[in-house]
Structures are given as structure tokens and as C-alpha cells.
N, C-alpha and C positions, 0 to 999 in steps of 0.2 A: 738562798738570798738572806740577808740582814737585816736585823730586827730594828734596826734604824732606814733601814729600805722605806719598810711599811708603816713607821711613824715619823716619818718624815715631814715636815709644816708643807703644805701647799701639795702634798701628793693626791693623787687623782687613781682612777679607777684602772689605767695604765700600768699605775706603779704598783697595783695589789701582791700579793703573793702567787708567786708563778713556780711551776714545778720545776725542779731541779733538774737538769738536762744532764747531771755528769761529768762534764767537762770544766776544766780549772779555769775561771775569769779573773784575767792579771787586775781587772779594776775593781777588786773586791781586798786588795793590799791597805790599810789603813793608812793615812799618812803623818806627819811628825806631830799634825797637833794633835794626837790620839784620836780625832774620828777619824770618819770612811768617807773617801773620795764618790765612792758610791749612792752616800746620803745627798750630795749635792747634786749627785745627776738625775738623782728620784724623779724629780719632777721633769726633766729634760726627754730623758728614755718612757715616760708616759707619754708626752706629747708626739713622741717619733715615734711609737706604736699606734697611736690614733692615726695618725695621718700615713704612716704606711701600708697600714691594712685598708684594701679596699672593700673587702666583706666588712666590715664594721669589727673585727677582734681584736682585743690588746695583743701587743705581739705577746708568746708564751713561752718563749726561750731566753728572755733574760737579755736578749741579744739586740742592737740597734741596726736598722736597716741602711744598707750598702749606700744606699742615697740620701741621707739624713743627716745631717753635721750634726744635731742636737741627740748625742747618742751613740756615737761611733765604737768601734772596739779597738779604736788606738788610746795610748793615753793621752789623758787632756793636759793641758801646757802649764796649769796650774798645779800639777802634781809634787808634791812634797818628797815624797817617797820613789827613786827611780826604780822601773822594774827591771830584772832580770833580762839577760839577752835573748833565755831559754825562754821565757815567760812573753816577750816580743813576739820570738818567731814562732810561739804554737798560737798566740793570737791572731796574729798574721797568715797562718795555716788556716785556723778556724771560719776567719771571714772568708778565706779565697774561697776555701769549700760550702760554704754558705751560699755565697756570689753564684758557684760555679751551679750547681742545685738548682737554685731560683731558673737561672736563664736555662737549665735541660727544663722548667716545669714552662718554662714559658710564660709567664705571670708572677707577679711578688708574690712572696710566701713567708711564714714564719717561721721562726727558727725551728720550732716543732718539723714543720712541714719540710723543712728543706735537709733536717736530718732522722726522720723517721720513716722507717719504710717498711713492708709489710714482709714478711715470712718467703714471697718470692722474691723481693727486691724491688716490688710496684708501689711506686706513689699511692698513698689512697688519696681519693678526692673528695670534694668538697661536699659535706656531708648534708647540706642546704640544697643541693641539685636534687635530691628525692622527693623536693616538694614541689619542682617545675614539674614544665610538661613535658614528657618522652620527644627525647629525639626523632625528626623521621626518617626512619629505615630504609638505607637504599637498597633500591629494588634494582637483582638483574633483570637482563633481559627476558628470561622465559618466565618471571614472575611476571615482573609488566605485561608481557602478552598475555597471560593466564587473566589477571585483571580487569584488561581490556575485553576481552570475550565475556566476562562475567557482568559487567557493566552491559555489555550489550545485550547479552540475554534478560537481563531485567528489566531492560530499557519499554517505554510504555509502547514506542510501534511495534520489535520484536513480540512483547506480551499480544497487542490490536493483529497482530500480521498470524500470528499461531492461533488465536483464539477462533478468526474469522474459518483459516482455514480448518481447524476442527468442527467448527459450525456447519459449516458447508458439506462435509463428508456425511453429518446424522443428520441433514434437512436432505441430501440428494439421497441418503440410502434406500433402497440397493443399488443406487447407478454404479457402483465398485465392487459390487459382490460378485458377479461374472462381467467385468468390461471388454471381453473379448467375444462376446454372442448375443449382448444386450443393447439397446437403445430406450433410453428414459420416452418417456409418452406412446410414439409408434416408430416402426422403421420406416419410413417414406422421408417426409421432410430430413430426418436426422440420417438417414442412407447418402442423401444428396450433398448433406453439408460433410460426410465423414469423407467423401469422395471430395469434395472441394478444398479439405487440409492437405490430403494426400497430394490432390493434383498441383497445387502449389509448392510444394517442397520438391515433388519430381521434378516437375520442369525448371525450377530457379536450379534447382542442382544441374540440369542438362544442356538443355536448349531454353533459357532465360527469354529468345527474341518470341516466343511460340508461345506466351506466357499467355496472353489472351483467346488462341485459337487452341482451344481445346479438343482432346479424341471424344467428346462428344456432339451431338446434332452435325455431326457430319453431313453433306460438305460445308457447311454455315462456319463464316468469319465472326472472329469475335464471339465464341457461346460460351467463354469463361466469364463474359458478362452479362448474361443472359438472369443472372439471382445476385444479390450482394454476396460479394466471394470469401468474407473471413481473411484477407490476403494477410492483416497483424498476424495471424497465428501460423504462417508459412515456415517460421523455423521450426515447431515442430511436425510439420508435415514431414522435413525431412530427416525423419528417423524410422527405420521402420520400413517393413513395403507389406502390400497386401490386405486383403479386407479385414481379417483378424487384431493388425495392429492398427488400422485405421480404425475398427471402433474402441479400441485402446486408446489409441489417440482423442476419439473425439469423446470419449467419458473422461477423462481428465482433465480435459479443456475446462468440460460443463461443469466439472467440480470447481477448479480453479477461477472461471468466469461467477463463482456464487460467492467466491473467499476474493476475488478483488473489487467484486460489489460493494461486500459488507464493509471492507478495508477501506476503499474511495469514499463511500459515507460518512464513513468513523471520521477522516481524518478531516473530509471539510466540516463537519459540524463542530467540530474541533478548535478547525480553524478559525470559525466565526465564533466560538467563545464559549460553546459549551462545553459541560463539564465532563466528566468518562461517562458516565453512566446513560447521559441522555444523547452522547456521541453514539453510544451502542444501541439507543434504539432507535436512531437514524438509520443508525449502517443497516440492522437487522427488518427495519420496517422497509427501506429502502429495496433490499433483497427479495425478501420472504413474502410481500405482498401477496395474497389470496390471488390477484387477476393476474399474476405472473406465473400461476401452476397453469392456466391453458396457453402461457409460450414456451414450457417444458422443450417441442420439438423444435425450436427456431433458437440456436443458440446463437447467431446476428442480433435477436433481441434480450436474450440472457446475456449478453456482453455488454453490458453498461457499465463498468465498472472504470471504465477512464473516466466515464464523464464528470465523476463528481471528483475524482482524483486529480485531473488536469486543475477543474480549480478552483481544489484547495491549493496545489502547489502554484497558480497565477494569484490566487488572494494571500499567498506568503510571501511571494515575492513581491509584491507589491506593500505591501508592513499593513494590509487591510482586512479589519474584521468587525463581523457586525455589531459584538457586543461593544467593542473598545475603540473603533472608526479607524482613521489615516496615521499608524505613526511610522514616518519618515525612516527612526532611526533603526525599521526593521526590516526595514525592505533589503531583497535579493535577487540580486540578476538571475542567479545561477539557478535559483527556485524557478523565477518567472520562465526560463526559458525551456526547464525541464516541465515546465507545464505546459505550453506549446508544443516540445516533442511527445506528450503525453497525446493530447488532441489531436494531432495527426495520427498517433498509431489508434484510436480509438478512430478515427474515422474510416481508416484502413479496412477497419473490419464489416462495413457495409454504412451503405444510404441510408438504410430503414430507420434508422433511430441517428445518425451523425449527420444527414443534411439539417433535421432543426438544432443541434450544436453545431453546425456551422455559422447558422443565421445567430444564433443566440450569443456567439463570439463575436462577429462581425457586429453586433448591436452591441454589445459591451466596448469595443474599439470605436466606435463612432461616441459613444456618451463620453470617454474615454475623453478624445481628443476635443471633445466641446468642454467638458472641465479643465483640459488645461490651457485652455485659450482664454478662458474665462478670469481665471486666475493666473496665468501669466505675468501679469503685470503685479500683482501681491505677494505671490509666491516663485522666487524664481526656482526654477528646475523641478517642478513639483511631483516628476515622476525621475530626477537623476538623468543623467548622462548615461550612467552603465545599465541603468535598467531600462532607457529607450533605446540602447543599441540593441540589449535582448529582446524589448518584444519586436521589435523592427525585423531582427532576422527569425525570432521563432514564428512572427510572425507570417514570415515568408516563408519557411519552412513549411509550416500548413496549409497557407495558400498554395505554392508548390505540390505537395500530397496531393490536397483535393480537387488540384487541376489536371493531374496528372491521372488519377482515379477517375475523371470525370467525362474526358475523352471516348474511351470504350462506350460506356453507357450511353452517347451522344450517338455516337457510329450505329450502336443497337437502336437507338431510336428514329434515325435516319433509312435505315436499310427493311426496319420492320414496325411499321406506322401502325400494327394492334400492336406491339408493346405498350401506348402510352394507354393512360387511366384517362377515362372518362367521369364524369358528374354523375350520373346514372348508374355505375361502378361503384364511386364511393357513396353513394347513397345506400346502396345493400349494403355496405359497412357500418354506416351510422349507426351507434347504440343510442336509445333510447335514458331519458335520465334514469330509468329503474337499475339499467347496467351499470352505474356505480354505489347497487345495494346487492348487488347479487355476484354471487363467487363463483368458479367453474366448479366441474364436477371431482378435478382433483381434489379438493379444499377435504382436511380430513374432518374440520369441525363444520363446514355449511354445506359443504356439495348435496348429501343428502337432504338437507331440509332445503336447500334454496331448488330443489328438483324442479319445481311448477314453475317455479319465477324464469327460469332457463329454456322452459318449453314455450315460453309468450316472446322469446327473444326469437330474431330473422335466422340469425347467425350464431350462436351464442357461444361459439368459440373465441369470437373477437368482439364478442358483445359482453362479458362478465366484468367487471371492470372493479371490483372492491377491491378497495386498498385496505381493507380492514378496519369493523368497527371500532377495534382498543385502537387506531391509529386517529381514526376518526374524536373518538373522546379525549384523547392525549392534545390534538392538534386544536380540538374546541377549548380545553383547558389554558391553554396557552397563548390564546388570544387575551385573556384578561390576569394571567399571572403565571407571569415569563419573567428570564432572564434580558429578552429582547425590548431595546425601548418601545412604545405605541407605535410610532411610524414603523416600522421595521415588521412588525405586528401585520399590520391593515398594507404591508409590501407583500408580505409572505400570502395573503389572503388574498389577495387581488391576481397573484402567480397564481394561487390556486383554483379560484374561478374560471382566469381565463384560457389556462390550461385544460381545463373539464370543457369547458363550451369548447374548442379545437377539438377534443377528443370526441366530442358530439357528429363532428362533423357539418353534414346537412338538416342534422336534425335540430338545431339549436339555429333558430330565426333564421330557416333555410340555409344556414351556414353563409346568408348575405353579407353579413359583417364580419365575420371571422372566418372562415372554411375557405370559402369561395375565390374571395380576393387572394389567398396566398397560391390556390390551387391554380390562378390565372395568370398570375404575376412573376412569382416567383421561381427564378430559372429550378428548373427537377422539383417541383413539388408533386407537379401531376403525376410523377413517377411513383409516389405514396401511395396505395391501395388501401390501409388501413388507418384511419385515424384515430382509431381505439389508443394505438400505442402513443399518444399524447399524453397518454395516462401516466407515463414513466415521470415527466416530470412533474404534475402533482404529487407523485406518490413522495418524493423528494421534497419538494416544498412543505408537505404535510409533516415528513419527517423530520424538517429543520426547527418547525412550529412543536411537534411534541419532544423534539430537544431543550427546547428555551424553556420548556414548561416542567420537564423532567428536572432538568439544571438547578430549578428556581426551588424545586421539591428536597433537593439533596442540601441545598444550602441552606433551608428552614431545617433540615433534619441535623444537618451540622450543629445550629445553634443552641434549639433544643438539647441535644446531648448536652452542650458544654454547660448548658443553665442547669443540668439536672445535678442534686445531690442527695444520695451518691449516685453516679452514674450510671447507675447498672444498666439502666434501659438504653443507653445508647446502641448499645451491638443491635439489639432487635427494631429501635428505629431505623439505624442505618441497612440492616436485611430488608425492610418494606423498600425498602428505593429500590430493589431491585425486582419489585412486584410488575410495575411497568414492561421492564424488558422481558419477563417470563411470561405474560402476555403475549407480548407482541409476535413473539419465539413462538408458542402456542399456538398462535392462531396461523402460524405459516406453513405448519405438519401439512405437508401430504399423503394420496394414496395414488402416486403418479402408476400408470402400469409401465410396466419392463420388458416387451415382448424378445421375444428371442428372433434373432432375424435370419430371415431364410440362408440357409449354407450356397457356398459359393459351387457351382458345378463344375464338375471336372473338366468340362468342355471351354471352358473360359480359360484356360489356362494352357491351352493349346492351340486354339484355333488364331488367325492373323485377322488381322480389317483390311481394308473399310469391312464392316459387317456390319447384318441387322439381329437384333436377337427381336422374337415372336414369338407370343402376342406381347404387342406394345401399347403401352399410356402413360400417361403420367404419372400414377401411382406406380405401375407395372416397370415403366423404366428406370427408377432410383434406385433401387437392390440392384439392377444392372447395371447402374455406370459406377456404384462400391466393389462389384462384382470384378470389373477392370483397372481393378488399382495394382495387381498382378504384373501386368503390361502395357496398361495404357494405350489397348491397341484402336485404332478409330471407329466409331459405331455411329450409325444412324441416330441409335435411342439417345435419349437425352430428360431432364425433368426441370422443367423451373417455372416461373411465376406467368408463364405465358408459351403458348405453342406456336414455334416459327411455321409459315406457312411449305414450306418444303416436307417439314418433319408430318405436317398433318397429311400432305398430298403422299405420301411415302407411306402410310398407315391407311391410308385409303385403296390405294392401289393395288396393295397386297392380300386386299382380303381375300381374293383369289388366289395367292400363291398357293400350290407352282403353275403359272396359268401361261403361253408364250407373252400378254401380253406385261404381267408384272413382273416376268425375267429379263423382257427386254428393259423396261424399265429403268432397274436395278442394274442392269450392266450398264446401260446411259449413265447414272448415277455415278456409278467407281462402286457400287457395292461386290467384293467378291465371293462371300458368305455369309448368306442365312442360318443361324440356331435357331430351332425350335424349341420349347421345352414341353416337355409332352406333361408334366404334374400341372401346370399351368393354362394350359386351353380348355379347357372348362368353363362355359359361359361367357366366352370373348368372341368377334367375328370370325376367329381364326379355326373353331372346333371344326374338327371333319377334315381338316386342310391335310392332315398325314397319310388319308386314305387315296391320294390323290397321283392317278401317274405321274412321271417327270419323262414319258416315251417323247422322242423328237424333238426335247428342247435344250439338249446339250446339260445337260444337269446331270450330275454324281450326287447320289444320299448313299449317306455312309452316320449309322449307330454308333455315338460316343454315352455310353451311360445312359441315363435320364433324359439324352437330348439327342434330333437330329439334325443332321449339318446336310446341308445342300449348297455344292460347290458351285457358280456359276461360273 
């Protein structure tokens, strides 16, 4: 460029000195009056280097941009000096290839730019983009999936759903160290219930219509309703056949039944606003409760774990929570209704603990429907259209369940009038208020010292009722500093009171005002034998009270750190927050026993029904109807929560067998073979009965193993 370029009157920062690009510029020819046509465009080719660059640069090539009259690379009209034809047409050349440059880069560009190019022949660009933000990288398909997995294993329920279930494997251990010979507490109860998984999965696979008349208490209709039957857990009944994988079966349930406890806890306390930590020791106080190691063998009452799950998923659907109340713009059909399907398959699993969540749903839908009458006129839709069509049919859905489940037990109570509970019944049940200071003998930290206080109790299998001191201190803390407002406080307190006096039964103002009326009133109450297990929902309630309390501890421990300088002490504040749940964990340890349960005899696995196996009782008959998971062949024996009057006349009659008049009996019957087990007659009516002729009565005994069979 031209030393009158750069001194030029009126030049600007455009016109400075720019590197020499090489190429011959015909407007750099002088004209007649001895300057440079050049000098006059100085200021021209500044201003059309400003305004063409849209980075903010002067142009760097000396050159004017394709769009810019004020700058051009033709000559200007004032020119003194005409150029050359040669001199035209490589100008003419130069701009085409300029032009042509620019529009491959997509964008204006400098003359630099649009003839400089790197050692491969690539554009470089624009050397300001190293200071944005990074492009986002498109992801194929198998990274996105990779992604997505990884998102979800971090995800906080993923984390709540693994933690619980590891939880639950080191509070039941050993129930998994042999699951194929063992039953957590004793074999009897947990024999009859590993037989009730089985029998449900065979028959829904087979003969579905036969679902209630079971090959037990033979000839008796309806004896699959004879105990609440676990019917939720019928898909894995059928996997599997035999007594071996049945108590396979039923030690994985009991694990799985403690891991969707802790999980249903976790996520309603959740729900209502607390924080992770004091969600965990809801879920784990919920579970691990001290008076729920003497329900180790009733896994109908270690199955609660819908209940607090149904809803949490009915109070999300509904956008409702205790810390934060009603907001509209969170509600969800799809939550509400899979809460409903939740409550139905929790009820599925027995009466014992799902007829009072039935009432306690039915009384949420009635408060339900007086709030929106109320506010109707204030607030229109104030539960939605889509989410009163969900509870409308989830609604129906459970009522449907529960009326359909409710039939059989009706039938049972029609055909066999001692099935029903009397007042004088639940009164041997009533624990005393001392039974919610006193632990069972499971308990690894009070069994032993609370020894005496268990010996003063009637019952004290269904009379231990501690929900644990650290639940109890957690849940008194939280009455006075919580995350929960006051009212919500003296609500949770009031649950908890009058959940304890219920669980009292009769012993609590003769159970006049609370026991009594519901045991009279309310359709299937009287079918509750034990009121102890009212205990389930204070232990609940308590735990919602030492969430709010916990919640409120982690949020003081947050603030602190951040006030601190330097911080150091934060990590060891925020470890005491977890002082609480390692506690609560602590105090839940057991020393359940694991008895190994009697092996199944060879004889079961050959012989046909109807049959009776002897000696018979109640105890005596649950190893036998686990014993028949084989073949399901029909038996007399049978075990549950009451002795049909046929099954007692049949165990009476026989204490003579082989006698003419209990063979005749027994053929009346349909019975066509008696087992004996001869390791088992030992201090039953039955001892001596082997030594006994069968001359003149049409009877074959024939020695299979361990047992003899006597064909009638």
C-alpha cells in the first residue's frame, strides 16, 4: 500500500497499513495530476471495511467488499489514468474469486479470509470462537442409551430402591444363607404361608375356577380362605414346584417384603417434604421396628409395604404435600391411579393389616369429596377432570379387588359361625400400655433385658409393641422442631395416640370408644383377632414426626457449614446427620432363629388323596400341607387361624384308628389313604396306634420309608 494511503486527511483506522496480499491492484496506477486515485479512496475503503466486517475487523486485503459501492475493485469514473485491458480483466478475475470464496465460506469474509488457506486447502476459522462455549456434540444412538442408563442408575429412587434392598438382605440375615431348608422365626406359621404361594401360582396356572377350594381341609369349600392368602404374590408362586423351591420362594418374598417397606416409607416421607436423610429413617423406622421381629413368621403382616407406597404415589398425584400443601400444577392422573393399583394389590395380600387401609382410603375419599363441594364454587376443577376420572376408576378398581376378595371370607363366615372373633377373644389380645415399652425376644439390643417385662404380659407375642426408643426420642423432638408446620405436628400426634389406644384394644376404656364400636359396626372387623397390629400405623406416623425433625436437623447442619470459615467442619457436621439413622438401623438388629424344617417324606410324593397324614394339629399339619406342594394331592390336614368343625370331628374319630368304626368313617368321608409317620407319634393321641391289627376291616398297610400307609 501507499505512503499517501496512510497519510491521508480524514483516514481512519480502516485505512491503516494492511499487509500486502501479493497480488497487482490496477487502483494503485497514479493519475495525470501526479497523485494516487488511491489517496482519495482512503477514507472510502475504511468506511466499507467497517461496515462489511461483521466481527468488527478492518477488512485486511486491501480489497472492497463485493457489496459496497464505496470501495469497489473496478475503476472509479473519475479516473485520470485509464487501465490496462490486462489490468481490467485480472481485477475482474480477482473479485470473481473473492465473491466466489465468500459464498463457499457461507458468510462475508476478508480478503485475507477468502484467499488464505491452510496447508490442506481448509478454511481456518474464526479465531474468537475459542472463547465461546463448545458446540453440543451429537450423540448417536448407543451413546444416548449409554447415557440414559447412567442417568438412571444415579437417579435418587434407583439409589432409595438398591439401598433398601441391601438393607434388607443384612437385617433378615441369615434368611438367605440356606433359603431352601430354612424359615425365619419357626416352621408352622411360615410352612402354611410358603404352601399358600405355591398354591396359588399352581392353580392360576391350571384350574383358575378351583382357586378357592383348595387340596386342603378336605372335603371343606372354600379352605383357600380359611387365613388371608398372600394372593399379590401368586406370580411367583408360579415358578418353581415343590417344598424346596417353595421355601425359596417364601425367603425371598420376606426379603423383598422388608426392601419394599423401607422403599414405600422412603418415598412418602419424601413425598410430604422431607429431606433424604430423614426419608431414611422413616423408611428404616417403618421396617426395622423392634415389635415387628415377633411378626418375623406372618409375612401377611411383614407385607406392608404398599401401604405407604400407594400413597405416596395418591399424594403425587394429587400435587399434595405436607410441607408445601395443594399445588395444582403438579398433580398427576397417571401417579393417582398407579396408586390405586398399588392399594389393591396391597390388599390382595391379606385382611390382617388391608381392611384398616381400606377404611382409611374410604375416609380420605369421603373428606375428599366434602373439600370439593366446599370449594367448588371458589375453585373450579379443584381436583382436574383427568385426575377425577383416575381416582374414579382406580377407585373402582379397589373397590372391585376388595369385593371380590371379600366374597370367599363371607362364604367362610356363613358355613362356619366359630370362624368369627368374639370380644372375649380380643380381649386375650389386648396389650397392656407397658406393651409399647417392651420389645420381643428377637430384639438383639432389649430382648434380653426387657426378659421380666414379657413375662407380666398375657400373650407377649402380640403384646411387645416397641417401636423403638430412638424412634420414640426422634418423634418427641419433632413435635417442637420440625420441618412440619404446628398443625400438621399435633395431626401426626393425634394419629398417633389414637392408633395406640386401637392397638390397646379392650384395654383402653374397655375399648368403649374406640375397639368396640368398630369391632361391631364395621363390616370384617370382627374378623381381626389381634389389635396389637394397629401398631403398624403409629410406627408410621412416628416415623413421619422423626422425619420432619430429622429434615429440620440437616437443614440447620447445611447452614452452619456454609456460615463456617473455613469450612472444614462441614463434612463432620453433615456425618452427625446420619447419627439418627444409624440408630434407628441399630436398634432393629436381630437374633431371629432359622430353624431348619422337617424334610419332606418320601411317602408324599407317591401316594394319591383324598388322604389323611397322622398325627394331626395344627401345628403338626403346616409342614404337611408345604409337604404337598409336590402334587397337590387332597388331604384332610390343613392349618389356619381356626379349626373347621369337620377337620376336628375327623382328628377325633381317628384316635382309634385302625378301629372298624374310624375306617368306616373315613370311607364315608372320600378318604382313601392314611400316612402315618412313625418319628412323629410320640406324645400325640395317636402313639401305640401301629401296633394295632387291620384283621376284618379290609385294610392293606404296606411300609414306604419312615411312614405307613394304610389303604382303605
Amino acid at each position: 500500500m501507499t505512503t499517501e494511503q496512510s497519510d491521508a486527511p480524514g483516514g481512519r483506522a480502516g485505512s491503516a497499513p494492511r499487509p500486502a496480499t501479493g497480488d497487482a491492484r490496477p487502483d494503485a496506477t497514479p493519475d495525470a495530476a501526479g497523485g494516487s486515485d488511491t489517496t482519495a479512496r482512503a477514507g472510502a475503503d475504511g468506511a466499507g471495511a467497517d461496515k462489511a466486517a461483521p466481527n468488527g475487523r478492518a477488512d485486511t486485503g486491501g480489497k472492497a467488499r463485493s457489496g459496497d459501492n464505496a470501495g469497489t475493485d473496478k475503476i472509479g469514473p473519475d479516473s485520470s489514468a485509464e487501465p490496462s485491458k490486462a489490468e481490467v480483466a485480472e481485477a475482474e478475475k480477482d473479485g470473481k474469486a473473492e465473491t466466489d470464496d465468500e459464498a463457499e465460506a457461507g458468510k462475508p469474509g476478508t480478503g485475507d479470509q477468502a484467499k488464505s488457506h491452510d496447508k490442506d486447502g481448509e478454511q481456518p476459522g474464526d479465531p474468537w470462537t475459542a472463547f465461546g462455549p463448545a458446540p453440543d456434540p451429537v450423540l448417536t444412538r448407543p451413546r444416548r442409551a449409554v447415557r440414559a442408563v447412567g442417568r438412571f442408575v444415579v437417579h435418587e429412587w434407583t439409589l432409595a430402591a438398591v439401598a433398601s434392598l441391601a438393607l434388607a438382605v443384612l437385617m433378615t440375615w441369615p434368611t438367605l444363607r440356606y433359603p431352601r431348608y430354612t424359615l425365619p422365626q419357626d416352621y408352622w406359621d411360615p410352612s402354611l404361608q410358603s404352601w399358600q404361594l405355591a398354591w396359588s401360582g399352581h392353580i392360576l396356572l391350571t384350574d383358575p375356577g378351583q382357586l378357592w377350594s383348595s387340596n386342603t381341609f378336605f372335603p371343606e369349600p372354600w379352605s383357600f380362605a380359611f387365613s388371608d392368602t398372600l394372593l399379590g404374590y401368586a406370580p411367583a408362586g408360579m415358578i418353581g414346584v415343590g417344598p424346596e423351591d417353595a421355601l425359596l420362594r417364601y425367603n425371598i418374598m420376606f426379603v423383598l417384603a422388608h426392601a419394599l417397606a423401607t422403599f414405600g416409607a422412603y418415598a412418602l416421607a419424601r413425598q410430604l417434604g422431607a429431606g433424604r436423610i430423614g426419608g431414611a429413617v422413616a423408611g428404616a423406622s417403618y421396617t426395622y421396628a423392634p415389635w415387628l421381629l415377633a411378626q418375623a413368621g406372618h409375612l401377611h403382616i411383614i407385607s406392608n409395604g404398599g401401604i405407604p407406597l400407594a400413597l405416596a404415589m395418591l399424594a403425587r398425584g394429587h400435587g399434595w404435600s405436607l410441607r408445601h400443601g395443594y399445588r395444582p400444577r403438579r398433580r398427576h392422573a397417571g401417579w393417582a391411579f398407579a396408586g390405586w393399583l398399588v392399594a389393591a394389590w396391597q390388599l390382595s395380600l391379606g385382611f390382617g393389616i388391608g381392611l384398616p387401609f381400606a377404611y382409611l382410603l374410604a375416609g380420605v375419599v369421603l373428606v375428599s369429596a366434602v373439600v370439593w363441594f366446599v370449594r367448588r364454587r371458589r375453585v373450579k376443577r379443584p381436583f382436574g377432570r383427568r385426575l377425577f376420572l383416575a381416582d374414579l376408576l382406580g377407585g373402582l378398581v379397589f373397590a372391585a379387588v376388595g369385593a371380590a376378595l371379600a366374597v370367599p371370607y363371607f362364604k367362610v363366615a356363613e358355613l362356619h359361625p366359630n370362624a368369627a372373633r368374639t370380644l372375649g377373644e380380643i380381649q386375650l389380645y389386648s396389650p397392656p400400655a407397658s406393651g409399647f415399652f417392651t420389645a420381643p425376644a428377637e430384639s438383639r439390643i432389649w430382648g434380653e433385658l426387657h426378659e421380666g417385662a414379657r413375662a407380666a404380659l398375657p400373650w407377649h407375642p402380640e403384646m411387645t409393641l416397641l417401636p423403638g426408643f430412638v424412634l420414640y426420642a426422634l418423634a418427641a423432638g419433632g413435635l417442637f422442631f420440625s420441618v412440619w408446620r404446628v398443625r400438621h405436628r399435633l395431626f401426626l400426634l393425634a394419629g398417633v395416640l389414637v392408633t395406640m389406644a386401637l392397638a390397646m384394644g379392650t384395654r383402653f376404656l374397655h375399648g368403649r370408644f374406640t375397639y368396640v364400636p368398630l369391632f361391631e359396626h364395621l363390616p370384617g372387623w370382627n374378623g381381626l383377632r389381634t389389635p396389637g397390629r394397629m401398631m403398624l400405623w403409629a410406627t408410621l406416623l412416628l416415623g413421619l414426626l422423626a422425619a420432619g425433625a430429622v429434615t429440620a436437623f440437616c437443614a440447620r447442619v447445611r447452614e452452619l457449614a456454609a456460615e463456617r470459615v473455613p469450612p472444614w467442619p462441614g463434612p463432620w457436621l453433615r456425618l452427625a446427620t446420619l447419627v439418627p439413622l444409624l440408630l434407628v438401623v441399630v436398634e432393629g438388629l436381630n437374633v431371629t432363629p432359622h430353624p431348619v424344617v422337617p424334610r419332606q417324606p418320601a411317602v408324599m410324593r407317591t401316594v394319591d388323596g383324598p388322604m389323611l397324614v397322622l398325627p394331626s394339629s395344627q401345628n403338626l399339619d403346616q409342614p404337611v400341607m408345604l409337604w404337598s406342594t409336590d402334587r397337590f394331592q387332597r388331604m384332610v390336614n390343613g392349618g389356619s387361624g381356626f379349626t373347621p368343625n369337620s377337620q376336628a370331628q375327623v382328628r377325633e374319630a381317628t384316635v382309634g384308628f385302625p378301629d372298624f368304626g374310624s375306617v368306616d368313617y373315613l370311607r364315608r368321608l372320600g378318604v382313601k389313604n392314611v400316612v402315618v409317620l412313625r418319628d412323629r407319634l410320640g406324645g400325640t393321641p395317636w402313639e401305640g396306634m401301629l401296633d394295632r391289627p387291620v384283621d376284618g376291616l379290609g385294610v392293606t398297610r404296606e411300609e414306604v420309608g419312615d411312614a405307613v400307609v394304610y389303604r382303605l
